[in-house]
KEBA-531944 format. One record per residue (C-alpha): x, y, z; residue in three letters. Coordinates in steps of 0.05 Angstrom, whole numbers. Layout:
<rs>
- X, Y, Z, ALA $
...
</rs>
This chain:
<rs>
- 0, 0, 0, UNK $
- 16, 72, -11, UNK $
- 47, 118, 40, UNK $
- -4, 175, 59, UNK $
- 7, 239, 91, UNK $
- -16, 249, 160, UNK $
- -70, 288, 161, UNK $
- -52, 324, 233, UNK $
- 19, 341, 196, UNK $
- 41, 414, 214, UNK $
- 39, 464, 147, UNK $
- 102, 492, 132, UNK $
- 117, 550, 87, UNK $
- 149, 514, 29, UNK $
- 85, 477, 28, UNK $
- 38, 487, -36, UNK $
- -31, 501, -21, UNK $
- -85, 451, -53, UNK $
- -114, 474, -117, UNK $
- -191, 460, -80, UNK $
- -169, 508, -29, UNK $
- -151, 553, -79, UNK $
- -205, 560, -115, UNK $
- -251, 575, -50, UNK $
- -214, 624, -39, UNK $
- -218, 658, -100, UNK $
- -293, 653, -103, UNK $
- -303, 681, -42, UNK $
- -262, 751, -54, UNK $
- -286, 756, -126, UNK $
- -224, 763, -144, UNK $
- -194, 746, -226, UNK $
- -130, 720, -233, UNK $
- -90, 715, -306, UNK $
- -34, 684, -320, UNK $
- 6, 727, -375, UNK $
- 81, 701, -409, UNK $
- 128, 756, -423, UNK $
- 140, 752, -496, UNK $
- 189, 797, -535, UNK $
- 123, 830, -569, UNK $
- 99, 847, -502, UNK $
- 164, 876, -480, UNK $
- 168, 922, -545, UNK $
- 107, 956, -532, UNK $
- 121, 968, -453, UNK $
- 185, 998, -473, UNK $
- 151, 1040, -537, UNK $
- 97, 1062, -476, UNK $
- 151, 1089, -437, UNK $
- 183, 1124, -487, UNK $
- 121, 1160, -506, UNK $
- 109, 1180, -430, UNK $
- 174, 1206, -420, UNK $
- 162, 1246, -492, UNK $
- 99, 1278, -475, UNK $
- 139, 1298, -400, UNK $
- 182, 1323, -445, UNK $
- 134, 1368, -492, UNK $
- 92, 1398, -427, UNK $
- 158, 1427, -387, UNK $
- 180, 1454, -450, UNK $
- 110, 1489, -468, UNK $
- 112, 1514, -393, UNK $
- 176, 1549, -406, UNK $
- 155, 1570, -474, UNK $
- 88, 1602, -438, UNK $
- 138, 1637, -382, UNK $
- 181, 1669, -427, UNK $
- 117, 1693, -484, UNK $
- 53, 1688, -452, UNK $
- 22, 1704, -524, UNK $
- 24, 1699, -587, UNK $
- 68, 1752, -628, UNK $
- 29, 1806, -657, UNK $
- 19, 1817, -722, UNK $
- 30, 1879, -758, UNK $
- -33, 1928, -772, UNK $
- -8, 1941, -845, UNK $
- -1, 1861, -860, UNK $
- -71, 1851, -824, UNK $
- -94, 1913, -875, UNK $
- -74, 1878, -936, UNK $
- -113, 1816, -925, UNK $
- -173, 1851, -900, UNK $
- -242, 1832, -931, UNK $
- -270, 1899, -914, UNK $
- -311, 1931, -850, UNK $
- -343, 1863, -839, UNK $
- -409, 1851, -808, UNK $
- -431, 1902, -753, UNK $
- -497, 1866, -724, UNK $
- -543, 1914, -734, UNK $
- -617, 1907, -780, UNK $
- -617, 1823, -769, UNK $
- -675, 1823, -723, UNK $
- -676, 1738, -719, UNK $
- -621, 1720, -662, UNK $
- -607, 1653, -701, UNK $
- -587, 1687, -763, UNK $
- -548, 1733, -722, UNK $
- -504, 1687, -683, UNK $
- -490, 1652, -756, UNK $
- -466, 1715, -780, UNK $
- -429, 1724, -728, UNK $
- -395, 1660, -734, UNK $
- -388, 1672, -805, UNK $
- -344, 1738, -785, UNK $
- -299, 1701, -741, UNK $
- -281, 1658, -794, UNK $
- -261, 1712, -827, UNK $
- -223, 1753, -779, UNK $
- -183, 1684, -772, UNK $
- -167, 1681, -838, UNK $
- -141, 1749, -849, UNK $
- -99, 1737, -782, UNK $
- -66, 1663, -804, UNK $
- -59, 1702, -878, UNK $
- -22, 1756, -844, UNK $
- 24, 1709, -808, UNK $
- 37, 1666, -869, UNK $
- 68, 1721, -896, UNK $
- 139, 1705, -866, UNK $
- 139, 1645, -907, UNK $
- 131, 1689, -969, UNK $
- 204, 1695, -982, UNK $
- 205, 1730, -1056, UNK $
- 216, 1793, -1060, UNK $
- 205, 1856, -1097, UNK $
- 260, 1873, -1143, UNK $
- 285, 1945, -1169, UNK $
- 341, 1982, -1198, UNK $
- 393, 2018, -1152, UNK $
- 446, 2068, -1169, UNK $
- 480, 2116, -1147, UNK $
- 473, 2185, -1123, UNK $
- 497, 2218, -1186, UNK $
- 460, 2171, -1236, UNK $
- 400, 2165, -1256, UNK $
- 355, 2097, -1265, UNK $
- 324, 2123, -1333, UNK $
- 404, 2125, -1367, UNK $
- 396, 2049, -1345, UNK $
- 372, 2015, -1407, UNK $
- 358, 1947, -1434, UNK $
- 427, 1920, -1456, UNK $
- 458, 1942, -1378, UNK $
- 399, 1897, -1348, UNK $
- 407, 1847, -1395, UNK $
- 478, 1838, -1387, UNK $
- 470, 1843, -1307, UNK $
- 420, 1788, -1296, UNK $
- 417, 1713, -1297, UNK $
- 408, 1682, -1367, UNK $
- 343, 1657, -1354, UNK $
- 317, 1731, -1335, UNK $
- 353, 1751, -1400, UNK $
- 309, 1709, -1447, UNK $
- 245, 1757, -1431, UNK $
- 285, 1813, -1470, UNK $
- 268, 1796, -1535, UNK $
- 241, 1833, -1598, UNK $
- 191, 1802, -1652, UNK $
- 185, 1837, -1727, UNK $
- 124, 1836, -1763, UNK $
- 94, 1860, -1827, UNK $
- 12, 1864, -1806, UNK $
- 22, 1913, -1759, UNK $
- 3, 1961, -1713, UNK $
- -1, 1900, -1654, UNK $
- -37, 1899, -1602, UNK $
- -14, 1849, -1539, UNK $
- -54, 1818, -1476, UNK $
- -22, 1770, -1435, UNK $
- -71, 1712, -1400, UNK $
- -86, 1716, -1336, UNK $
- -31, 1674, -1308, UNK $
- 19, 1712, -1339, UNK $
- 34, 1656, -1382, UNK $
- 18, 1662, -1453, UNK $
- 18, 1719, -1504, UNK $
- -41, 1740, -1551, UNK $
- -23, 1783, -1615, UNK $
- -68, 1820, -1665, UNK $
- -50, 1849, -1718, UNK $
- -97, 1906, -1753, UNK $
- -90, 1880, -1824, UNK $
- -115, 1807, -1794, UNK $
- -55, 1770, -1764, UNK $
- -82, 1734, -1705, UNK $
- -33, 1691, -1659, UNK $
- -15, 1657, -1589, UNK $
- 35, 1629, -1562, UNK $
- 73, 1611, -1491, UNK $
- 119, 1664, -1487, UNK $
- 174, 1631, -1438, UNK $
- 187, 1583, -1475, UNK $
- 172, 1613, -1550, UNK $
- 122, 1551, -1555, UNK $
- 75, 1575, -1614, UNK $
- -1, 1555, -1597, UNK $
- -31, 1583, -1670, UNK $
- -21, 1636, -1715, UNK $
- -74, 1640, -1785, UNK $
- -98, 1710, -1817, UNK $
- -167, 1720, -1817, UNK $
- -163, 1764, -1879, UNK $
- -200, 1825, -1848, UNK $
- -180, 1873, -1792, UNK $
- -175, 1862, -1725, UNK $
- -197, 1928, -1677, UNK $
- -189, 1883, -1610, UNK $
- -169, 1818, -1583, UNK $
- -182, 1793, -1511, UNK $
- -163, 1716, -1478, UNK $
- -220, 1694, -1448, UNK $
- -229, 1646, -1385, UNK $
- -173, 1599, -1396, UNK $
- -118, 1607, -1447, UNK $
- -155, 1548, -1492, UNK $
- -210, 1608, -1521, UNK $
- -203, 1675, -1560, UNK $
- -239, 1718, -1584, UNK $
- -230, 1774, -1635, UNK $
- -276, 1834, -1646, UNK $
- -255, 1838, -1741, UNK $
- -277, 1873, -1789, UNK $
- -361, 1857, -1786, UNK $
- -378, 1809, -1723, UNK $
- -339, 1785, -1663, UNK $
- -300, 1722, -1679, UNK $
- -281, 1658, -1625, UNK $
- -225, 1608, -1639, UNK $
- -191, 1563, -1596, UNK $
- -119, 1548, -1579, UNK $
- -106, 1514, -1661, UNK $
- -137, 1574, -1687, UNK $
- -198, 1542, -1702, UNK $
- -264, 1577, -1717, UNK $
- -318, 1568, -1656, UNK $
- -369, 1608, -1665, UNK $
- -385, 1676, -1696, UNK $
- -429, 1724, -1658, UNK $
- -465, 1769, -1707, UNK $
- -498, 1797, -1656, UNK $
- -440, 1845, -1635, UNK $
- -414, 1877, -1696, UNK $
- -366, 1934, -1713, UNK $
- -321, 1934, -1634, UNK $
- -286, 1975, -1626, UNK $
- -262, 1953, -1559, UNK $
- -274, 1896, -1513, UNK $
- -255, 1872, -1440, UNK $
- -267, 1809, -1406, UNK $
- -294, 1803, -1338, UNK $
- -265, 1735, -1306, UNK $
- -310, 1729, -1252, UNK $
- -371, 1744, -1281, UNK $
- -356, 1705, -1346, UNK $
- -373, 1768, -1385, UNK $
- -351, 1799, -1441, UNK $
- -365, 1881, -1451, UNK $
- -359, 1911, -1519, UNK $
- -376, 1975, -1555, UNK $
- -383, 1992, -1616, UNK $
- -374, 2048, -1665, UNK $
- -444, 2074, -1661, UNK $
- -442, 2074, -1587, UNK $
- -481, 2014, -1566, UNK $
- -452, 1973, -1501, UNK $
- -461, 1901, -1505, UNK $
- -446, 1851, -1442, UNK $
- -438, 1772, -1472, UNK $
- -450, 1719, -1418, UNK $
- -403, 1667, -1446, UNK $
- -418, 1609, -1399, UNK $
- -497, 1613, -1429, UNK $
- -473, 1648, -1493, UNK $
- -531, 1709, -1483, UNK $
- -524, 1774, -1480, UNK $
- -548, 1798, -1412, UNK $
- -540, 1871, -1434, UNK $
- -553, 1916, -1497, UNK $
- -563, 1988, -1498, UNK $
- -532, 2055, -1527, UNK $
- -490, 2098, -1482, UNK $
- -522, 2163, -1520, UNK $
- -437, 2185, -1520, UNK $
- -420, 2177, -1588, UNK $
- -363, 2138, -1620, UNK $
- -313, 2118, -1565, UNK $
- -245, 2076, -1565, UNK $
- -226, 2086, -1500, UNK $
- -247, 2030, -1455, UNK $
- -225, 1996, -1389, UNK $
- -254, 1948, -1331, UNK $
- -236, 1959, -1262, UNK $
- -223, 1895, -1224, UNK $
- -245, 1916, -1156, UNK $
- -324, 1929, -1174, UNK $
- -322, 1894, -1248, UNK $
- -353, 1965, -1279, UNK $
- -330, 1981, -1350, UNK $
- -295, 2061, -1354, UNK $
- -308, 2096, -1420, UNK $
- -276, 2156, -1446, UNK $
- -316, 2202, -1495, UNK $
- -291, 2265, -1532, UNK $
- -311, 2321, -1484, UNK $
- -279, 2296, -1434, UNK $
- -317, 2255, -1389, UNK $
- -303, 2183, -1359, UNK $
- -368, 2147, -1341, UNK $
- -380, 2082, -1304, UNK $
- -431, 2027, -1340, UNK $
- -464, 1969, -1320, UNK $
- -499, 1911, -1350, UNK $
- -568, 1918, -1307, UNK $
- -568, 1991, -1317, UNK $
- -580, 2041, -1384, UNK $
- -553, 2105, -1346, UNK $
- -481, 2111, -1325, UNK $
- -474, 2086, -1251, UNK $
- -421, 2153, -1244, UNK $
- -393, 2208, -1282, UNK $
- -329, 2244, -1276, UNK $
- -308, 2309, -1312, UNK $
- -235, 2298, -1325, UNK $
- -206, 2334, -1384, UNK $
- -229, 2394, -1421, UNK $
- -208, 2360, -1485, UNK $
- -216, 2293, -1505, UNK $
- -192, 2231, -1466, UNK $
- -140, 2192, -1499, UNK $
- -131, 2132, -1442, UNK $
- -149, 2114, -1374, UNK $
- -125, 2058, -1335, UNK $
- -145, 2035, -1267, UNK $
- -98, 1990, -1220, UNK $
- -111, 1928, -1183, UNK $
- -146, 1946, -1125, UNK $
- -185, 1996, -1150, UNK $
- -162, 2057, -1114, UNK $
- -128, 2101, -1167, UNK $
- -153, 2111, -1238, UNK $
- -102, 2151, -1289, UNK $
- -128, 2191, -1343, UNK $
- -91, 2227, -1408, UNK $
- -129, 2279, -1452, UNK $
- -98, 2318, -1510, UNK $
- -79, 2370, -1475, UNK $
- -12, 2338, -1449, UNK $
- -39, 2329, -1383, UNK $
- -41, 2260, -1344, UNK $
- -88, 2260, -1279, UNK $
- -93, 2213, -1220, UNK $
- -161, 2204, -1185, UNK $
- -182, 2173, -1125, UNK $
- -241, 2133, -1157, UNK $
- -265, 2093, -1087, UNK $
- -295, 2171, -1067, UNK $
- -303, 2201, -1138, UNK $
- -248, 2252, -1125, UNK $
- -187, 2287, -1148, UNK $
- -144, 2292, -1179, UNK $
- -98, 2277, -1137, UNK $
- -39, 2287, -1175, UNK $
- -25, 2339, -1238, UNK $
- 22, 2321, -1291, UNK $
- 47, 2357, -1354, UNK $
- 75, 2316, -1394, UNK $
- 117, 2327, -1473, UNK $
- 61, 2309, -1518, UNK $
- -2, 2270, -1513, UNK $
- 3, 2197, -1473, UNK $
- -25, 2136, -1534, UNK $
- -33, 2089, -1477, UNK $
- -32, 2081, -1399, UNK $
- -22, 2017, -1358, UNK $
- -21, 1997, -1280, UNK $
- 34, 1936, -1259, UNK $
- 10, 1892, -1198, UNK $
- 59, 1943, -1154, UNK $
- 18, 2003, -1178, UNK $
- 70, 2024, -1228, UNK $
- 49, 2068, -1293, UNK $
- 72, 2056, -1354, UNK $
- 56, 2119, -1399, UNK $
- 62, 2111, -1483, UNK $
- 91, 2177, -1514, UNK $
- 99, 2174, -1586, UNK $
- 158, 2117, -1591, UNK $
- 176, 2126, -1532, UNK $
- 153, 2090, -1467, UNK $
- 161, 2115, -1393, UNK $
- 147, 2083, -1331, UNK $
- 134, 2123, -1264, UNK $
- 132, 2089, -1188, UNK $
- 96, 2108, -1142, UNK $
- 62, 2172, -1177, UNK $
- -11, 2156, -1141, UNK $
- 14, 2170, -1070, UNK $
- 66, 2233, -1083, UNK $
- 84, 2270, -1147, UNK $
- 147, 2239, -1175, UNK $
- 196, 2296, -1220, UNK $
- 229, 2235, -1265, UNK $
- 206, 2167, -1291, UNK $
- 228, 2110, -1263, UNK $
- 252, 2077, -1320, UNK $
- 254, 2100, -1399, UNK $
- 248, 2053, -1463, UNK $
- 260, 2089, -1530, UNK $
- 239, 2047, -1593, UNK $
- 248, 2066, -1670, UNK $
- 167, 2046, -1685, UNK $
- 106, 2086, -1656, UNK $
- 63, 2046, -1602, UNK $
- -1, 2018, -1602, UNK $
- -15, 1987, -1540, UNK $
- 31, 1960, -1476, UNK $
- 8, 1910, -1425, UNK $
- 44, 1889, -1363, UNK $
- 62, 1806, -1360, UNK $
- 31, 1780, -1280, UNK $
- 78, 1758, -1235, UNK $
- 130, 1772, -1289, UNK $
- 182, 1847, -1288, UNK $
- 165, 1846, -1352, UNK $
- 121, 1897, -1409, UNK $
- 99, 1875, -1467, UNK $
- 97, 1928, -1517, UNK $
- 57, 1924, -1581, UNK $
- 88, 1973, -1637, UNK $
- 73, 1981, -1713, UNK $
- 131, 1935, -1734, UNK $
- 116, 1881, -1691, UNK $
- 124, 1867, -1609, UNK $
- 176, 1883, -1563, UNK $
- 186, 1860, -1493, UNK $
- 222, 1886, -1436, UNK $
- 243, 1888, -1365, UNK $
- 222, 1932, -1315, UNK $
- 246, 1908, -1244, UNK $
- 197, 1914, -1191, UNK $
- 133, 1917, -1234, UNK $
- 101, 1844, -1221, UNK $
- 80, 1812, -1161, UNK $
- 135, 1762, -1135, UNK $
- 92, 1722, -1102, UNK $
- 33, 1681, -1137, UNK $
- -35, 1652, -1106, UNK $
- -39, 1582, -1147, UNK $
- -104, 1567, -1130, UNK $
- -130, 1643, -1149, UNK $
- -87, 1638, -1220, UNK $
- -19, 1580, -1226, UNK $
- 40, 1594, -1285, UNK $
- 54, 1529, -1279, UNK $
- -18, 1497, -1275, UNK $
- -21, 1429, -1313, UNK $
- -86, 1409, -1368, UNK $
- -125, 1374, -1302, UNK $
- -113, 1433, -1258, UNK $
- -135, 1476, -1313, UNK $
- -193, 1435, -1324, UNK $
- -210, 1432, -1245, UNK $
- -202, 1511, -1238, UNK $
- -255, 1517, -1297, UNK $
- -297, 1480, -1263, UNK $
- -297, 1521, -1199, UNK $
- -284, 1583, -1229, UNK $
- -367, 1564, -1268, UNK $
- -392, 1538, -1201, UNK $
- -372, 1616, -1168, UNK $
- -395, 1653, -1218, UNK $
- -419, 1724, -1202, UNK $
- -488, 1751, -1232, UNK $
- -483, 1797, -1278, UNK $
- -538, 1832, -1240, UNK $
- -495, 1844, -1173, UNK $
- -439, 1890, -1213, UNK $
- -447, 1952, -1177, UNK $
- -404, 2013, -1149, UNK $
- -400, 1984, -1082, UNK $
- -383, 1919, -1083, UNK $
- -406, 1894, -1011, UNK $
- -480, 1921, -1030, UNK $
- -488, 1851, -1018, UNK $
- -477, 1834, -956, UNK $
- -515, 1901, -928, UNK $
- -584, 1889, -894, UNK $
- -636, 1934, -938, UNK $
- -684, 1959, -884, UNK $
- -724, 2026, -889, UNK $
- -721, 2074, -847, UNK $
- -788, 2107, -808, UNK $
- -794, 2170, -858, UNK $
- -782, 2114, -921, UNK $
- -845, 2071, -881, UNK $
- -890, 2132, -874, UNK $
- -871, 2158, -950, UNK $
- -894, 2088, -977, UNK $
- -964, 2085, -942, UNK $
- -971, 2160, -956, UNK $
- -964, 2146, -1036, UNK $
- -1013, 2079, -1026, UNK $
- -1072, 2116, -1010, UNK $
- -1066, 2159, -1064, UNK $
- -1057, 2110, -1115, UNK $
- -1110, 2098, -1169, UNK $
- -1139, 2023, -1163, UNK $
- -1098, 1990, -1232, UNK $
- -1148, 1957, -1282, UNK $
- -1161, 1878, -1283, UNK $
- -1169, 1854, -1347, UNK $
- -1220, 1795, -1337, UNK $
- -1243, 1744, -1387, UNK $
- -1293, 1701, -1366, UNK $
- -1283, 1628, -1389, UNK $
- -1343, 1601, -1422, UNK $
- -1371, 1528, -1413, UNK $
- -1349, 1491, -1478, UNK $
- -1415, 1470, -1493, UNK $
- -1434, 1432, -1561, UNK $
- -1370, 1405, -1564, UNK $
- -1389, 1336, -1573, UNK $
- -1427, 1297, -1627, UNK $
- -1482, 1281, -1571, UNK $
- -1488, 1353, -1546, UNK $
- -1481, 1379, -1626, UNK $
- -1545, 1335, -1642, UNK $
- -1579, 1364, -1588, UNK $
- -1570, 1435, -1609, UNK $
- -1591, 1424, -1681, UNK $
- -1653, 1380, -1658, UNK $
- -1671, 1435, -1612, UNK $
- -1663, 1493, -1661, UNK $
- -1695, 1447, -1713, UNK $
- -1759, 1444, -1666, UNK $
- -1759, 1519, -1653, UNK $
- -1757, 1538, -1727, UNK $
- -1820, 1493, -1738, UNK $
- -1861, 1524, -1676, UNK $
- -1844, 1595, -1709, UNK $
- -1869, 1573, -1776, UNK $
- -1928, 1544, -1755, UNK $
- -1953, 1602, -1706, UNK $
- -1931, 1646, -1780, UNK $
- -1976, 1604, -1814, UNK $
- -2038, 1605, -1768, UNK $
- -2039, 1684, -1763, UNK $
- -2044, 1676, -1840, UNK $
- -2102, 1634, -1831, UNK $
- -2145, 1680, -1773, UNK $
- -2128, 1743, -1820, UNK $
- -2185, 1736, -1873, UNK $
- -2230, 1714, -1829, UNK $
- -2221, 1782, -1779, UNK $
- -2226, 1815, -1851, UNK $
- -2291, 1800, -1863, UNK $
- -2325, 1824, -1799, UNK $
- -2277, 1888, -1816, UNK $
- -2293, 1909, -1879, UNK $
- -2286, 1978, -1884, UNK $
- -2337, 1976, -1948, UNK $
- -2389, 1955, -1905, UNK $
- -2422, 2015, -1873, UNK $
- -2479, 2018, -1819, UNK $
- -2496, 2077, -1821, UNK $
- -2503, 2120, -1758, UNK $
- -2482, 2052, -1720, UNK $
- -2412, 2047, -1756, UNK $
- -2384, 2091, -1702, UNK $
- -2402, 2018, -1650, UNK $
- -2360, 1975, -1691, UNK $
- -2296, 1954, -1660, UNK $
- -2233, 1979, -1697, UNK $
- -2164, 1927, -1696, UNK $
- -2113, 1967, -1643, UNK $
- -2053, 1990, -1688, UNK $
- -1977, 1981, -1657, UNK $
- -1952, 2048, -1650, UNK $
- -1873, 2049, -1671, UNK $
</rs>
């Protein structure tokens, strides 16, 4: 037999417990016990636990001492913050439901962030303006286009170039991304082409002149105001359409984010083409007369006009009156111009004189200048620089809006007469268009160094071209909503007490208008039962008449003979009863 313990056998502390006892005991304190191997896995991600603890111990002192030693954020600079301001912004006052005032609200703290993290975000902007220095005895207009040439890189040296043609005088507009280069040509030479690297899109001759050219919204579509009718090709030089509608522009400027495209003619008439619907949304004559001198100004999207006597007037599709007139000259206007942000708006007039006005508040002129003969043309760069056209020769003045300048900046003589001069975006560079062809040049500090890519990308590919196209149609602007004052629209329109009492005071007094009401008749007879019905019944009628007709007939000799008027009585004839006679 088998040796068994003793049961009264003293417990000692090497002794195991039993697994029954165990057990009891964990049942009664409730209490769970695992059983867990330390693998290498398990060790790993202890040890990448710890790390991260002693990281984030790490992170907090250091943002402590960060918060000791700047307790705030760094401020921001009022003229940064000025720049990338969206206006006054929403005040509070005329919203009279609380819910659509907290949301606007909201809506303007949005923006205030935005123009903050913009302002801060420009540190990372790290182009910078360029211009020419010299020294105190020299002047930057005896700098000319060889000396820049020969001190620049070779890659800024390419964008000096010069282009001779024969179906001149030229006229030159650069797309909107400063990328490629339209040319047209008055006796009917039309062409495009990517003017960094000379890449030649189309060039035909449309065999009739050419008063105007503009891109339109992507560099795929032109359009051409010839001879007769306004003209569209695409980027082969491919016919698209021909609007007969507009005929004989004179002049023409697209409006990119309204998708419109303003014209006028030689007899006067302003025309507005929606080219996303392909309607005209406005038609009308300006009652001015023959005009050629026509700009846009990109802040409000209204179209300036120049007429003969003198006078610059603001035009708008959804009105047939000028929204504003100015009286600038005393002779006739020979070119305005209007900059970016549509503060300052230059104007030239025969009589040598070139005049800056505040156009925001109508006023001016700001600045006087008397210049050698008559300015052709006048242009604003993205850095408010003007570019003035005298003759064949081509002078560029900075920062003429703010204080009166007593030299140009900068001074391009050319052996051919000008036509027309545009400045290249985001480029130092003015493209001039002359009777013998196209010159460019490079005027340092002109163009804006730095470049929005989602607003308009050099270097966009086809898909992002195609994308921004999309958008661009999806945030279109009515035509409708072009006005002086561009943040009309975000104003609450509410009358005023006096406005209230005016408008019941003119109701009462009213005359009630005149309804024009036209009964609807039953459609009765219609159908072949209700037709039978009517000729049955008239049938009937007709035969009641004829009879009753026919027995008067009858009863008539028989009243005759008791009648007679032969027959006489005598003294009694005056007794006999006489037929009563219907008295008409």
């Amino acid at each position: 037999m088998e040796n068994q313990p003793s049961r009264n056998k003293t417990k000692r502390y090497f002794d195991t417990v039993p697994e029954k006892d165990e057990k009891a005991q964990n049942k009664n304190e409730n209490v769970k016990i695992f059983t867990v191997k330390s693998t290498a896995k398990l060790l790993k991600i202890q040890k990448y636990k710890e790390q991260n603890m002693n990281r984030r111990k790490k992170t907090f002192l250091n943002n402590n001492k960060i918060k000791k030693n700047f307790p705030s954020k760094a401020p921001i600079d009022p003229k940064k913050l000025e720049l990338h301001s969206r206006g006054e912004g929403f005040t509070g006052q005329g919203v009279l439901h609380p819910l659509h005032l907290l949301k606007l609200k909201k809506r303007e703290k949005k923006f205030r962030y935005a123009q903050e993290q913009a302002a801060r975000a420009d540190i990372l902007l790290t182009e910078g303006q360029g211009y020419l220095e010299v020294d105190e005895d020299n002047r930057t207009t005896s700098i000319n286009q060889k000396v820049i040439a020969d001190n620049v890189d070779i890659t800024a040296a390419t964008k000096i170039f010069e282009l001779n043609l024969d179906f001149g005088p030229y006229n030159a507009k650069y797309s909107r991304n400063g990328r490629h280069l339209l040319l047209g040509g008055k006796k009917g030479h039309l062409a495009a082409f990517d003017w960094v690297t000379k890449k030649l899109h189309f060039e035909i001759n449309v065999m009739e002149s050419i008063h105007d050219m503009s891109w339109l919204h992507v560099e795929t579509m032109v359009a051409a105001a010839q001879k007769e009718w306004l003209y569209i090709y695409d980027n082969t030089g491919t016919e698209i359409h021909c609007v007969k509608k507009l005929d004989k522009i004179l002049k023409m400027e697209f409006l990119p984010y309204h998708f419109l495209l303003a014209a006028v003619n030689e007899y006067g008439f302003m025309s507005w083409l929606d080219i996303s619907i392909g309607e005209i949304v406005g038609h009308y004559n300006n009652n001015m007369g023959r005009t050629s001198v026509m700009t846009q100004n990109p802040y409000n999207a209204t179209v300036c006009l120049g007429n003969p006597k003198g006078v610059v007037s603001m035009w708008s599709p959804s009105s047939k009156k000028p929204l504003a007139k100015i009286l600038c000259h005393k002779t006739p206007i020979t070119a305005i111009a209007v900059d970016n942000r549509g503060m300052y708006m230059a104007t030239s007039g025969v009589d040598r004189s070139l005049k800056i006005w505040d156009i925001r508040n109508l006023d001016g002129p700001l600045q006087h200048y008397k210049l050698r003969s008559a300015p052709v043309h006048l242009e604003f760069s993205q850095k408010e620089m003007l570019a003035v056209g005298l003759g064949n020769n081509v002078e560029v003045y900075s920062d003429c809006c703010i204080k009166t300048t007593d030299r140009p900046y900068l001074r391009h003589r050319m052996a051919k007469e000008i036509s027309n001069f545009k400045f290249c975006p985001f480029e130092d560079v003015l493209g001039i268009g002359n009777t013998g062809g196209f010159t460019s040049i490079i005027v340092p500090g002109s163009g804006e160094p730095n470049f929005d890519a989602l607003e308009s990308n050099p270097f966009q590919n086809k898909k992002q071209r195609k994308e921004a196209e999309v958008k661009a149609l999806l945030e279109k602007i009515p035509a409708e909503i072009i006005t002086l004052n561009p943040f009309e629209v975000m104003e609450v329109d509410l009358p005023s007490m006096q406005d209230k009492v005016e408008a019941r005071n003119n109701l009462l007094y009213l005359k009630p208008k005149n309804v024009d009401f036209t009964p609807k008749h039953k459609k009765k007879g219609k159908t072949n039962i209700a037709r039978k019905k009517i000729i049955k019944d008239a049938a009937r009628k007709k035969f009641i008449n004829q009879s009753i007709e026919a027995k008067k007939i009858l009863k008539q000799p028989e009243e005759d003979k008791f009648q007679s008027p032969n027959q006489s009585f005598g003294v009694l004839d005056r007794f006999i009863s006489k037929p009563k006679v219907k008295q008409q």
